[in-house]
Predicted model as a PDB file, atoms N, CA, C, CB and O in Angstrom, pLDDT in the B-factor column:
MODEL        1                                                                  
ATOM      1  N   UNK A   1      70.749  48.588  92.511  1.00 38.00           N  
ATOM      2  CA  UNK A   1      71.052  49.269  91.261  1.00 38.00           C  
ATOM      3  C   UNK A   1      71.768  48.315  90.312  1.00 38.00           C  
ATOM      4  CB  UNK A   1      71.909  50.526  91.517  1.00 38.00           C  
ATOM      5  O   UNK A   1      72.307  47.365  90.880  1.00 38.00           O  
ATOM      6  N   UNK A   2      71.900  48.375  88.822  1.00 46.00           N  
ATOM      7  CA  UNK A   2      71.851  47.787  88.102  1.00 46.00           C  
ATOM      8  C   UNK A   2      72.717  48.116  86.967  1.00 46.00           C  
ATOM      9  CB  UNK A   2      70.828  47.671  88.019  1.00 46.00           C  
ATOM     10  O   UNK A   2      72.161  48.729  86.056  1.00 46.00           O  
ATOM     11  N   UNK A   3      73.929  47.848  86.830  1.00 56.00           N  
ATOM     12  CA  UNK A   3      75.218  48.509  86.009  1.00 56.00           C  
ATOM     13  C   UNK A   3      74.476  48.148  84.358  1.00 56.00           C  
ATOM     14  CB  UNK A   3      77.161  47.485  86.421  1.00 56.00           C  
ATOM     15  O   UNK A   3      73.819  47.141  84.093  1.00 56.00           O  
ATOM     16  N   UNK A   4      74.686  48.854  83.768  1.00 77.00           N  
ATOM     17  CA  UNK A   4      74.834  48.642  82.450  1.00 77.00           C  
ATOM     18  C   UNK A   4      75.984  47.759  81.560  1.00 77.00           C  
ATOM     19  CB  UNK A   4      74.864  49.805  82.116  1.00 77.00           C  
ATOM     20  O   UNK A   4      77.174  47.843  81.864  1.00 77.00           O  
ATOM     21  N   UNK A   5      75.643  47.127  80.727  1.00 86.00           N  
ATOM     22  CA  UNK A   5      76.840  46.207  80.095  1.00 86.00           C  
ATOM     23  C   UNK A   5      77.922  46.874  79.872  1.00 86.00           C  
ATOM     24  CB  UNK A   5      76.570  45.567  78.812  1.00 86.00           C  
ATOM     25  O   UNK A   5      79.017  46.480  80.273  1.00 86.00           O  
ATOM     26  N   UNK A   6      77.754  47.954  79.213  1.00 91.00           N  
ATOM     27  CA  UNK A   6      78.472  49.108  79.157  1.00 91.00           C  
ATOM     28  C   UNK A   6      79.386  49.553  79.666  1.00 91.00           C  
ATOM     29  CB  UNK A   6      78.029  49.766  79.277  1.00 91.00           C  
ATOM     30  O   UNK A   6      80.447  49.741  79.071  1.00 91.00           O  
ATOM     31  N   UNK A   7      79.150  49.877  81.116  1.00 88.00           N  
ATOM     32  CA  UNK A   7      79.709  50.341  81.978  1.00 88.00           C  
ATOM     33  C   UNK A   7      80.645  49.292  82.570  1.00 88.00           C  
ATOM     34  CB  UNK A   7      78.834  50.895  82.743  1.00 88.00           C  
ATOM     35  O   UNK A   7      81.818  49.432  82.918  1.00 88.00           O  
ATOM     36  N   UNK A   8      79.756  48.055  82.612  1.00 89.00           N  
ATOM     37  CA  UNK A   8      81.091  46.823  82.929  1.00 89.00           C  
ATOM     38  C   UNK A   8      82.248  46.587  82.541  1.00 89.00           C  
ATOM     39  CB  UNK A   8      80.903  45.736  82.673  1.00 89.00           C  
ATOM     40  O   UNK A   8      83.154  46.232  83.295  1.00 89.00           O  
ATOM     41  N   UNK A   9      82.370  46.777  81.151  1.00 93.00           N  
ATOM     42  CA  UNK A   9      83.343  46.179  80.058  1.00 93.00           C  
ATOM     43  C   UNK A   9      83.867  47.697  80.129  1.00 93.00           C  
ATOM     44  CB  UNK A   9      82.671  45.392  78.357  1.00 93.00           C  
ATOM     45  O   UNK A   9      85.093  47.719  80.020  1.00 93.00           O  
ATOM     46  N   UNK A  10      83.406  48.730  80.250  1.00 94.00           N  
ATOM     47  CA  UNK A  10      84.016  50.038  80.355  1.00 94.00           C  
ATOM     48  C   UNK A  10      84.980  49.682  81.813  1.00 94.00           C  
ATOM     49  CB  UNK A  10      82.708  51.433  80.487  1.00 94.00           C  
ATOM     50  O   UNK A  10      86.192  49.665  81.600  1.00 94.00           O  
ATOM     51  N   UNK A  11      84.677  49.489  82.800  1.00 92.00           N  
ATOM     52  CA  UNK A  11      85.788  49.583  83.779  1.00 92.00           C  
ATOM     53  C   UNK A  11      85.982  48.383  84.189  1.00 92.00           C  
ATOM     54  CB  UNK A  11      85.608  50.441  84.901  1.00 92.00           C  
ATOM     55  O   UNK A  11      86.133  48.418  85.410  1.00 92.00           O  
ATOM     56  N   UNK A  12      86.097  46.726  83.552  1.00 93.00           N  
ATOM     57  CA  UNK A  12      87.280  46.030  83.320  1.00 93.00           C  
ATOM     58  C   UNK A  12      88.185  46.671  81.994  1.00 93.00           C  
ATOM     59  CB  UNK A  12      86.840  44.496  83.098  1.00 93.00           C  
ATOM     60  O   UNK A  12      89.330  46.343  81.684  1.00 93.00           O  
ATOM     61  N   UNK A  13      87.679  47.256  81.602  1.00 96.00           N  
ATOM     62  CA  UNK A  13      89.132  47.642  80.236  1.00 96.00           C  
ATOM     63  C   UNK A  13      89.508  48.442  81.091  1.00 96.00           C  
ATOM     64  CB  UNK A  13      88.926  48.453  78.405  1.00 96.00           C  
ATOM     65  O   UNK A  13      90.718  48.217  81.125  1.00 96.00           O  
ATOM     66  N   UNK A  14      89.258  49.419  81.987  1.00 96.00           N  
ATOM     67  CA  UNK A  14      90.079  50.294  82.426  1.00 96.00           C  
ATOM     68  C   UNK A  14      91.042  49.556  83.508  1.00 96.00           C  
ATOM     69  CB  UNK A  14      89.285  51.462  82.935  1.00 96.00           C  
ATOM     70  O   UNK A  14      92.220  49.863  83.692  1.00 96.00           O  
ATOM     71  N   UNK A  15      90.482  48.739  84.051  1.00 94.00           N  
ATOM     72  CA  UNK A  15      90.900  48.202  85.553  1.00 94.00           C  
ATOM     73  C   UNK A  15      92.144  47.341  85.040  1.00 94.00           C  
ATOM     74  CB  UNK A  15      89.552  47.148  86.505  1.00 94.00           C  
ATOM     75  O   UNK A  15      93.031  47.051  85.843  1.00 94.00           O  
ATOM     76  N   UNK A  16      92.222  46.884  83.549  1.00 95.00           N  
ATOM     77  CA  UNK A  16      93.738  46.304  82.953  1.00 95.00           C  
ATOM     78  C   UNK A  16      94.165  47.345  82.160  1.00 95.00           C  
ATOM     79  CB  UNK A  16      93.739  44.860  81.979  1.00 95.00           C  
ATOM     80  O   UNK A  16      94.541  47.027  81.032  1.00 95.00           O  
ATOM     81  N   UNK A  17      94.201  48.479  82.458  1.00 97.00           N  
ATOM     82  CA  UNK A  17      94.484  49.444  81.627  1.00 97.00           C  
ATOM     83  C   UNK A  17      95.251  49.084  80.135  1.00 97.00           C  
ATOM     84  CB  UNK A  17      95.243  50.313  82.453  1.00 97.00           C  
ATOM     85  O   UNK A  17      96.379  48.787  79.741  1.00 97.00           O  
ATOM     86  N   UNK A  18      93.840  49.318  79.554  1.00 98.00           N  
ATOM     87  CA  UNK A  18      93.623  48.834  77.992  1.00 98.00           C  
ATOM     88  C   UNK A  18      93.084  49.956  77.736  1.00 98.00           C  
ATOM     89  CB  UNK A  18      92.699  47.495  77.537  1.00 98.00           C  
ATOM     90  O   UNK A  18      92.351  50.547  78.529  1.00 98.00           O  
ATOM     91  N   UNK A  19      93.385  50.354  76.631  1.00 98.00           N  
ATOM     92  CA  UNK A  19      92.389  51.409  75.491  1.00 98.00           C  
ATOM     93  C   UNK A  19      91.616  50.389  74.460  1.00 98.00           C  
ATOM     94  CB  UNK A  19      93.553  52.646  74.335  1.00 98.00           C  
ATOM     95  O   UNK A  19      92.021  49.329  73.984  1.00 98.00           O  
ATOM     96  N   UNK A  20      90.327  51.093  74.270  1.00 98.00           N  
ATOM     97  CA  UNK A  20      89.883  50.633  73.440  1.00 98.00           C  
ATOM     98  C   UNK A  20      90.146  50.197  71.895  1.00 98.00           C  
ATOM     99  CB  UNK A  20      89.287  51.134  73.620  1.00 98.00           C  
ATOM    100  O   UNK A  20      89.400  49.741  71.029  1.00 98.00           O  
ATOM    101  N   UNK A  21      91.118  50.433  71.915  1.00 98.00           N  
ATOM    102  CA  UNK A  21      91.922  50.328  70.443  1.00 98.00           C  
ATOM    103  C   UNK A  21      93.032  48.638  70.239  1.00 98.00           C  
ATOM    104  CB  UNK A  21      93.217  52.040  70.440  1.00 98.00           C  
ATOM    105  O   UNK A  21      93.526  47.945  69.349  1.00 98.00           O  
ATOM    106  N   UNK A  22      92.901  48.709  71.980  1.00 98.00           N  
ATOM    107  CA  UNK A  22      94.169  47.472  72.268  1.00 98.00           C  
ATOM    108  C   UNK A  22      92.997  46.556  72.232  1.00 98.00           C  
ATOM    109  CB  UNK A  22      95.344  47.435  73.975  1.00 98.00           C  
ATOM    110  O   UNK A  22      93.162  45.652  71.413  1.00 98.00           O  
ATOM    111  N   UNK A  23      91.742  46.508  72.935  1.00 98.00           N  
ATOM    112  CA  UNK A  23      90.767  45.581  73.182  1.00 98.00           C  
ATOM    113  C   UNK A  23      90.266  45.109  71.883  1.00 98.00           C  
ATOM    114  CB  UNK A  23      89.714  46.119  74.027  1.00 98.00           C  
ATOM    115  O   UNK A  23      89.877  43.941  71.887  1.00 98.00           O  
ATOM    116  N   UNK A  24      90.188  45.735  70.798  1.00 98.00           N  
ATOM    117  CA  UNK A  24      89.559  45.830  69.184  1.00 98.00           C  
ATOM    118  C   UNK A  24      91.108  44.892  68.835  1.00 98.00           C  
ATOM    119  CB  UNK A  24      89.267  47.977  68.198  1.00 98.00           C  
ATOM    120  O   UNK A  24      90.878  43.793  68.329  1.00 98.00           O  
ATOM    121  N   UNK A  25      92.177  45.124  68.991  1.00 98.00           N  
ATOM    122  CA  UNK A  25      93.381  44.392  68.238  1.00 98.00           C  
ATOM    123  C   UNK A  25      92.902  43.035  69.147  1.00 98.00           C  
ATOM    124  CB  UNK A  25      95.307  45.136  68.475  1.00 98.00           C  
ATOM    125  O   UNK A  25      92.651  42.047  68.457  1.00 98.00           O  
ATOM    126  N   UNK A  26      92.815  42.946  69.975  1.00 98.00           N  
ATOM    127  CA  UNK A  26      93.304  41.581  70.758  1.00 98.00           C  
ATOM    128  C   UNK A  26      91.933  40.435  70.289  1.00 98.00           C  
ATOM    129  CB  UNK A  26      93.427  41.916  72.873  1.00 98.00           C  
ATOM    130  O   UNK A  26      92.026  39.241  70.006  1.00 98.00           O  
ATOM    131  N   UNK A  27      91.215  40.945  70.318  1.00 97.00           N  
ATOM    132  CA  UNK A  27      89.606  40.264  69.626  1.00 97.00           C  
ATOM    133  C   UNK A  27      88.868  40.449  68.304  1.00 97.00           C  
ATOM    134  CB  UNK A  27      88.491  40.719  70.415  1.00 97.00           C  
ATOM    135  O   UNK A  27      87.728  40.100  67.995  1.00 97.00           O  
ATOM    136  N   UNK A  28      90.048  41.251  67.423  1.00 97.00           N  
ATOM    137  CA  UNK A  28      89.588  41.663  65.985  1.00 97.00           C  
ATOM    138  C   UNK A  28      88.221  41.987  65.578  1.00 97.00           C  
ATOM    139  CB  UNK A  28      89.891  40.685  65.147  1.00 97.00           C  
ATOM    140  O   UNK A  28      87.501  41.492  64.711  1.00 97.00           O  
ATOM    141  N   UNK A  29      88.026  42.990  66.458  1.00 98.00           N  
ATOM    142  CA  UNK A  29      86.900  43.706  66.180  1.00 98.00           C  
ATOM    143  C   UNK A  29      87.275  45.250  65.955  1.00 98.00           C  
ATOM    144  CB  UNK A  29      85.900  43.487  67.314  1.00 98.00           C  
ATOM    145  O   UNK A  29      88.324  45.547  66.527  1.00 98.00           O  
ATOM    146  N   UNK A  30      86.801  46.070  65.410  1.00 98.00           N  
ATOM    147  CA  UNK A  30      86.769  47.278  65.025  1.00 98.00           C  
ATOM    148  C   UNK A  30      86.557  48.301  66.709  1.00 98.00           C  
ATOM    149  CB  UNK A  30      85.452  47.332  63.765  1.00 98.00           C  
ATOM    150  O   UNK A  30      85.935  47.800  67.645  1.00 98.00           O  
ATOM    151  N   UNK A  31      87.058  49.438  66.788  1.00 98.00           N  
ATOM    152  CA  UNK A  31      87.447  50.271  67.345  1.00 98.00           C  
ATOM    153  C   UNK A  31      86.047  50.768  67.889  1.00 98.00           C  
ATOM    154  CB  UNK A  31      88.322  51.053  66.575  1.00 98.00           C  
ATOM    155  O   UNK A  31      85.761  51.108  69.037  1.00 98.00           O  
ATOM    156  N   UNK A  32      85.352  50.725  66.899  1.00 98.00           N  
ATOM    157  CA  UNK A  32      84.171  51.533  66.946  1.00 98.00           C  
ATOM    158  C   UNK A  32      83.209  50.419  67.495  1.00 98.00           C  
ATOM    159  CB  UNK A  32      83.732  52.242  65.456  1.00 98.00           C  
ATOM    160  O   UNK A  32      82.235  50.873  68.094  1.00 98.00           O  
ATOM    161  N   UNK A  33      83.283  49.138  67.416  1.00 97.00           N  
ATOM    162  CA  UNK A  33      82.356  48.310  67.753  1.00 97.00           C  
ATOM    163  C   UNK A  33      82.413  48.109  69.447  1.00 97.00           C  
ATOM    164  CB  UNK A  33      82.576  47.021  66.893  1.00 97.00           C  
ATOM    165  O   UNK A  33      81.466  47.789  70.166  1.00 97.00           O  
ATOM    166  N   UNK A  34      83.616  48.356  69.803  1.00 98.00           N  
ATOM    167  CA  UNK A  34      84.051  48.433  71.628  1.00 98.00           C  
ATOM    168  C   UNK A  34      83.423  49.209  72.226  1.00 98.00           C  
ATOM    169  CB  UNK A  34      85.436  48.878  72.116  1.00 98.00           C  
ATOM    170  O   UNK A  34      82.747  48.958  73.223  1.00 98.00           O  
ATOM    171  N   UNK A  35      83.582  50.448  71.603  1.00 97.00           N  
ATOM    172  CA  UNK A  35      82.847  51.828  71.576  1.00 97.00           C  
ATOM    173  C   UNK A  35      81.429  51.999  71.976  1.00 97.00           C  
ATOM    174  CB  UNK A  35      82.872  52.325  70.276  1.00 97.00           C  
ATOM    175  O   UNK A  35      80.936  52.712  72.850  1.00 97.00           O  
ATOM    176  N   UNK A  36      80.650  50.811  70.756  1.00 96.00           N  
ATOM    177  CA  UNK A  36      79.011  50.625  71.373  1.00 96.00           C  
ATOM    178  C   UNK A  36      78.643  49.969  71.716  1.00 96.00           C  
ATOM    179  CB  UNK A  36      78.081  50.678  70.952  1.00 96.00           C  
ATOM    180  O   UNK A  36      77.440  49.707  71.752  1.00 96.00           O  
ATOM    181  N   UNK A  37      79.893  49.150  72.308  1.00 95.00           N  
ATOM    182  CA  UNK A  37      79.318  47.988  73.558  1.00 95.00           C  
ATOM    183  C   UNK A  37      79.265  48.515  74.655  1.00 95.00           C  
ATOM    184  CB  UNK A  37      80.147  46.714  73.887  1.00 95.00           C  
ATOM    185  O   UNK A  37      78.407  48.226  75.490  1.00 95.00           O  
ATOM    186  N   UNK A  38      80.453  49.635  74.877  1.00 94.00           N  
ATOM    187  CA  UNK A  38      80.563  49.961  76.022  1.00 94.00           C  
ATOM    188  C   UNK A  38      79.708  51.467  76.265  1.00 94.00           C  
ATOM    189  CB  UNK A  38      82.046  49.919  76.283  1.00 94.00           C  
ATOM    190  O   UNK A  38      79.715  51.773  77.457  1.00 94.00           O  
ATOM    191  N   UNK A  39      79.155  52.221  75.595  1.00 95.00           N  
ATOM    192  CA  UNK A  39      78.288  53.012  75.134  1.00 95.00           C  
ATOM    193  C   UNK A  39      76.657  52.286  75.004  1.00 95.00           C  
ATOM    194  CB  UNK A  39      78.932  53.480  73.824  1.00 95.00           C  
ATOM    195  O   UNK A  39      75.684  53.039  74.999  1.00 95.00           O  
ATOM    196  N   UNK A  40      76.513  51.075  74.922  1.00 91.00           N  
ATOM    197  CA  UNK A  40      75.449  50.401  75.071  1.00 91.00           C  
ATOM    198  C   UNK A  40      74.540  50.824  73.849  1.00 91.00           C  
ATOM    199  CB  UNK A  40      74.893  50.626  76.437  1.00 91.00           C  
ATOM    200  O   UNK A  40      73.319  50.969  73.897  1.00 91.00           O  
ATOM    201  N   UNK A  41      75.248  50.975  72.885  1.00 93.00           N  
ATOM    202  CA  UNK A  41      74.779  51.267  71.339  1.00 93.00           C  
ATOM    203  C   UNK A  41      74.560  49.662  70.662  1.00 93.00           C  
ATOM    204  CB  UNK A  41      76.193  52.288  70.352  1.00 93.00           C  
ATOM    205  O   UNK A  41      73.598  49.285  69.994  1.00 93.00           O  
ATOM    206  N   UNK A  42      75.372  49.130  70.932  1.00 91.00           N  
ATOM    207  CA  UNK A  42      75.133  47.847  70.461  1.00 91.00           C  
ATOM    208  C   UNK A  42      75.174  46.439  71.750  1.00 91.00           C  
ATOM    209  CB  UNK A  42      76.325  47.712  69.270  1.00 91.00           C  
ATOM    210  O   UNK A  42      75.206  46.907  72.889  1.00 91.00           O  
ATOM    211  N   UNK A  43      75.175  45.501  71.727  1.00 90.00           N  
ATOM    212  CA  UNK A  43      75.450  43.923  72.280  1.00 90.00           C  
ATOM    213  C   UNK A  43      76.089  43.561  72.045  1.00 90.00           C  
ATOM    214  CB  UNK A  43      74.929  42.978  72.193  1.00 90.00           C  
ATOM    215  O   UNK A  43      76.110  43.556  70.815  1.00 90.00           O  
ATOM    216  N   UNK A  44      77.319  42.858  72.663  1.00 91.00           N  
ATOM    217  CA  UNK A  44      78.116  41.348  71.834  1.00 91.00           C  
ATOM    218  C   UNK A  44      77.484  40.069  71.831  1.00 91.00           C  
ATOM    219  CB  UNK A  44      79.524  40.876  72.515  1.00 91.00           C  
ATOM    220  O   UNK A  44      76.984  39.381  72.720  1.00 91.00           O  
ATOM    221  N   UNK A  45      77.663  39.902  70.390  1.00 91.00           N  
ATOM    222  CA  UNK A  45      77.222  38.435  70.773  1.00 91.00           C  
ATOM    223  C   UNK A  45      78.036  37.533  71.655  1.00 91.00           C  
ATOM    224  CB  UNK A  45      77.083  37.681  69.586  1.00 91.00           C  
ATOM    225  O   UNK A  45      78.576  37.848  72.715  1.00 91.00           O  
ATOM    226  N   UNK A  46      78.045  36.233  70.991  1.00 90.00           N  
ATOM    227  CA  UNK A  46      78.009  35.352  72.383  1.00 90.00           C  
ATOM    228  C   UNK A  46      79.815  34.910  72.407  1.00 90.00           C  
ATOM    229  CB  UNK A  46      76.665  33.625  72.225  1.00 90.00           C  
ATOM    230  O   UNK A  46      80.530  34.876  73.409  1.00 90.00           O  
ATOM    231  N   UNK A  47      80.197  34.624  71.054  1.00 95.00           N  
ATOM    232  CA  UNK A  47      81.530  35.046  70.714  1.00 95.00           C  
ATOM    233  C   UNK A  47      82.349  36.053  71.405  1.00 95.00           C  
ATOM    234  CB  UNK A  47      81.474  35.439  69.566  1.00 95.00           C  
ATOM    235  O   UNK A  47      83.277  35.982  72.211  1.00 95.00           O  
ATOM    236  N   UNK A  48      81.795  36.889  70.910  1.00 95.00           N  
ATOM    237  CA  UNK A  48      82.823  37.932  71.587  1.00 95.00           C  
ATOM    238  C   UNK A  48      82.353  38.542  73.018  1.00 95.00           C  
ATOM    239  CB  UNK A  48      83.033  39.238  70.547  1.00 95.00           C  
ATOM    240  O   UNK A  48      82.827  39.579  73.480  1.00 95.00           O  
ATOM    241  N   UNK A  49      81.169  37.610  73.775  1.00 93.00           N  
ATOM    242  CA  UNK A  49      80.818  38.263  75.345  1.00 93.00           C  
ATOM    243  C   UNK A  49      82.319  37.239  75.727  1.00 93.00           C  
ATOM    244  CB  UNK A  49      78.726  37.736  76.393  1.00 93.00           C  
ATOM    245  O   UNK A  49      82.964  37.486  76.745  1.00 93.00           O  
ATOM    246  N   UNK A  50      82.628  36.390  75.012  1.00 95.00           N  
ATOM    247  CA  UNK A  50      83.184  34.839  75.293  1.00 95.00           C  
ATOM    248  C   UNK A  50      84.953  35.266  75.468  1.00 95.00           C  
ATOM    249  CB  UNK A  50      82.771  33.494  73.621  1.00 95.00           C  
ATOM    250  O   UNK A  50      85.846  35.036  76.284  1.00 95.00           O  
ATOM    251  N   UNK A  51      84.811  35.950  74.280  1.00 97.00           N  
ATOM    252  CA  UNK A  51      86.675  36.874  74.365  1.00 97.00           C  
ATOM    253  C   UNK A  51      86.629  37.863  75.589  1.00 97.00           C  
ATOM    254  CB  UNK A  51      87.149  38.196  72.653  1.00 97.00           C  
ATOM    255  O   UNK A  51      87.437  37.824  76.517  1.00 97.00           O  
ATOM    256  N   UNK A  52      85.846  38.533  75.508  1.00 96.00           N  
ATOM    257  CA  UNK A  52      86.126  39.746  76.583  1.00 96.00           C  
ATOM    258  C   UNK A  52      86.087  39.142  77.823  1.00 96.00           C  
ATOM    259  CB  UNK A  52      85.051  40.988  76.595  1.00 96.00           C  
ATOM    260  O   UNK A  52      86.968  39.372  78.651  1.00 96.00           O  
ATOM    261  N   UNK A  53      84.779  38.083  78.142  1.00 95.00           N  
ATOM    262  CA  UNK A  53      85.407  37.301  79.445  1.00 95.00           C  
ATOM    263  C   UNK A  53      86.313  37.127  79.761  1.00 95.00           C  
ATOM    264  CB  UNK A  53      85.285  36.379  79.666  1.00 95.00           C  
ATOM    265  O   UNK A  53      86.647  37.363  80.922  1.00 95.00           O  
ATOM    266  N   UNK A  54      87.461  36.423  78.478  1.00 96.00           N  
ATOM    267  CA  UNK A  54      88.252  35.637  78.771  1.00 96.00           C  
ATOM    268  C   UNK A  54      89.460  36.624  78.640  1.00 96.00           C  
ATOM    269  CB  UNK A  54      88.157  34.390  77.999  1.00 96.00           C  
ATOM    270  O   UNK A  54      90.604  36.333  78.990  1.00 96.00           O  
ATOM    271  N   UNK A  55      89.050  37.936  78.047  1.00 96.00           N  
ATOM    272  CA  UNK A  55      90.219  39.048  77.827  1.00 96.00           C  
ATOM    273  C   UNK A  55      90.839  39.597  79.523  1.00 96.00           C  
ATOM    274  CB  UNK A  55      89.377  40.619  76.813  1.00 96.00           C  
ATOM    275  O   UNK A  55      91.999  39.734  79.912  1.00 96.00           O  
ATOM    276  N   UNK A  56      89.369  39.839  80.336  1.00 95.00           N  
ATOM    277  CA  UNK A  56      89.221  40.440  81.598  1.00 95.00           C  
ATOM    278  C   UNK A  56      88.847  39.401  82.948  1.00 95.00           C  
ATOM    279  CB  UNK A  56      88.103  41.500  81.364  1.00 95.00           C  
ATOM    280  O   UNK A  56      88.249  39.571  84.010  1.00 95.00           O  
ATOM    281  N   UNK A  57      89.248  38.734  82.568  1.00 93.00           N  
ATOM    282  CA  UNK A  57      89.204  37.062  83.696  1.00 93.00           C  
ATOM    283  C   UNK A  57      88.107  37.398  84.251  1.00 93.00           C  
ATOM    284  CB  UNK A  57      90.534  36.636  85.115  1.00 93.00           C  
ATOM    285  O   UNK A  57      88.131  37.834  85.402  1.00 93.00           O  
ATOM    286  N   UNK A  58      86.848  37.261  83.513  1.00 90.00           N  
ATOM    287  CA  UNK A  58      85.582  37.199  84.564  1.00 90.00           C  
ATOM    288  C   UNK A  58      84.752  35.611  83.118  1.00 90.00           C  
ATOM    289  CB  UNK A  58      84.286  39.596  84.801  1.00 90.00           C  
ATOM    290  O   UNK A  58      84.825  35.153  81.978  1.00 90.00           O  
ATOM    291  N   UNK A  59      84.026  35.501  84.568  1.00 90.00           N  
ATOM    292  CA  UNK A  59      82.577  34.191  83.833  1.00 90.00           C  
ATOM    293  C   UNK A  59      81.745  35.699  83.029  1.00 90.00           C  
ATOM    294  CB  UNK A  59      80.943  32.954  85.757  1.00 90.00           C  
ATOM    295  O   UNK A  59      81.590  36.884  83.321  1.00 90.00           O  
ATOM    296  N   UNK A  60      81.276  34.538  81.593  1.00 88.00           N  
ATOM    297  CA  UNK A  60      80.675  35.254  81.138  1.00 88.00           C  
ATOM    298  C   UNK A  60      79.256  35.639  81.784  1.00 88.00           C  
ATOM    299  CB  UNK A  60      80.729  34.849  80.072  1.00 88.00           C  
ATOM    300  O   UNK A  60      78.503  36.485  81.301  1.00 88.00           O  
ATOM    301  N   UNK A  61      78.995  34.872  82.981  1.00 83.00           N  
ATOM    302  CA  UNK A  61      77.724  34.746  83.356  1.00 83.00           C  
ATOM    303  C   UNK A  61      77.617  36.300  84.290  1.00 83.00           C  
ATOM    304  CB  UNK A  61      77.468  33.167  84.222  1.00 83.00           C  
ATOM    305  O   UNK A  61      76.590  36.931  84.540  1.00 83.00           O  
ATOM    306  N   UNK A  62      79.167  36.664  84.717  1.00 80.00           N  
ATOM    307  CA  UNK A  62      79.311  38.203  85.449  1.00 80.00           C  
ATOM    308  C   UNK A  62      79.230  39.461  84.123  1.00 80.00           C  
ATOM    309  CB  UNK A  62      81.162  38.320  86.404  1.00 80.00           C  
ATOM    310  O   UNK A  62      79.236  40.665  84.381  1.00 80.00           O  
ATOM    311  N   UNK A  63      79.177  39.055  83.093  1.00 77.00           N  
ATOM    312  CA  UNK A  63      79.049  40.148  82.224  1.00 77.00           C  
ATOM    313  C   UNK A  63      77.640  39.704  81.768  1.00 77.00           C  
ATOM    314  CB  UNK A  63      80.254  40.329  81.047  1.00 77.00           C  
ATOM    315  O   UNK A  63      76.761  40.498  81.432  1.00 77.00           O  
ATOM    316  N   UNK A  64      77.520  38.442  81.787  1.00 71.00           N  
ATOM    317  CA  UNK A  64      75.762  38.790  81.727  1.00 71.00           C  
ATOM    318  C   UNK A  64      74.868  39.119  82.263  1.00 71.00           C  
ATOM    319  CB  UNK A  64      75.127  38.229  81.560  1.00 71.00           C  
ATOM    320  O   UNK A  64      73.813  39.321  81.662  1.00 71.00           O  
ATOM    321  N   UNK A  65      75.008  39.297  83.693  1.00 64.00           N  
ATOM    322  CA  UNK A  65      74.532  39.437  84.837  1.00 64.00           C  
ATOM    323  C   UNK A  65      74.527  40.977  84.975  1.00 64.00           C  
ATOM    324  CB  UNK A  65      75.281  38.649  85.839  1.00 64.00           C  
ATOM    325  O   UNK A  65      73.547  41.705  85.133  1.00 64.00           O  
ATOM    326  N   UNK A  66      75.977  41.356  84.870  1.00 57.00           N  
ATOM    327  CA  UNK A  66      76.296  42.683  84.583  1.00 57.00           C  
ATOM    328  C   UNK A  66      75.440  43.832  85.787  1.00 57.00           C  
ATOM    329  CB  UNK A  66      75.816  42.896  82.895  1.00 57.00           C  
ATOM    330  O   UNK A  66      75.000  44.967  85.608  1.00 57.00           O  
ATOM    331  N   UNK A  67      75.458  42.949  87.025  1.00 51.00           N  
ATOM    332  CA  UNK A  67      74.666  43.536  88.483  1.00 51.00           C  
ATOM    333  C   UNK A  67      76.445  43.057  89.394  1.00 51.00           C  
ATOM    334  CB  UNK A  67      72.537  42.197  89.206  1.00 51.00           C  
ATOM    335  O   UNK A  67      76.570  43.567  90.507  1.00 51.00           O  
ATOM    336  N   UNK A  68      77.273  42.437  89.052  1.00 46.00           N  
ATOM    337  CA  UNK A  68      77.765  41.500  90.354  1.00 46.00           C  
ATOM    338  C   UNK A  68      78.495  43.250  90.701  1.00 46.00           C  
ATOM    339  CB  UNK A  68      79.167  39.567  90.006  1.00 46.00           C  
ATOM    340  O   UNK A  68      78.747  43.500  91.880  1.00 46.00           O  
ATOM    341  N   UNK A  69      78.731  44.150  89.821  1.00 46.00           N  
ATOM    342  CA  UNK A  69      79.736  45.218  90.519  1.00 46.00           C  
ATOM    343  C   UNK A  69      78.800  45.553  92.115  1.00 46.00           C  
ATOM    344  CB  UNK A  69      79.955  46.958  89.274  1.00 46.00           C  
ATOM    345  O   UNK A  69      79.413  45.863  93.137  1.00 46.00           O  
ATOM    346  N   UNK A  70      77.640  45.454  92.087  1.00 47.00           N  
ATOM    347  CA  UNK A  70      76.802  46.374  93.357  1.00 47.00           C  
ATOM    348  C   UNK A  70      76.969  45.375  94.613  1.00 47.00           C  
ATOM    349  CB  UNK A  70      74.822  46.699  93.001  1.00 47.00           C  
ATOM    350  O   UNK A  70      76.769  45.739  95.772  1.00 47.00           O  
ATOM    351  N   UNK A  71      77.338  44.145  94.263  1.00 45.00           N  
ATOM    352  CA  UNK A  71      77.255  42.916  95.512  1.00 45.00           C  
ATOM    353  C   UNK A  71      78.997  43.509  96.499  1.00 45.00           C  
ATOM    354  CB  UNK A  71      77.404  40.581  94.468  1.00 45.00           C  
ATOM    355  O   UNK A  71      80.091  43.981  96.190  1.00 45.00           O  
ATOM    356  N   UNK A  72      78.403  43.162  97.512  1.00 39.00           N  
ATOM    357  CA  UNK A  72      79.690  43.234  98.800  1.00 39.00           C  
ATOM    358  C   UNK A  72      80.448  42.687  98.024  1.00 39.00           C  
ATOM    359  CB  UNK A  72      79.633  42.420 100.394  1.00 39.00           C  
ATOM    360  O   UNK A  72      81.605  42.438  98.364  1.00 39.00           O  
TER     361      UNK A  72                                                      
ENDMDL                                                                          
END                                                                             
């Protein structure tokens, strides 16, 4: 099975317990733009896949991959 980007960045923000409002201040993006990343309304580009990596200590290559949650 196969997590959605979405759902990734949805529970590393939770797993540093962040609101989406703190994640939008810390990477100056809008409230609403977190919203449809993690809602899978929109993509980040490569910039900001690059902050949130580096927001939630993962390789961007695990949010691109965005499968590693199902591995042992």
């Amino acid at each position: 099975m196969f997590a959605a980007i979405g759902h990734v960045l949805r529970m590393k923000r939770l797993v540093r317990n962040l609101t989406q409002k703190e994640v939008a201040e810390k990477i100056e993006v809008s409230v609403y733009m977190v919203s449809g990343w993690e809602n899978d309304r929109y993509f980040p580009s490569l910039l900001r896949l690059k902050q949130l990596a580096s927001l939630y200590s993962i390789s961007v290559e695990e949010l691109r991959d965005y499968d590693y949650l199902d591995r042992p």
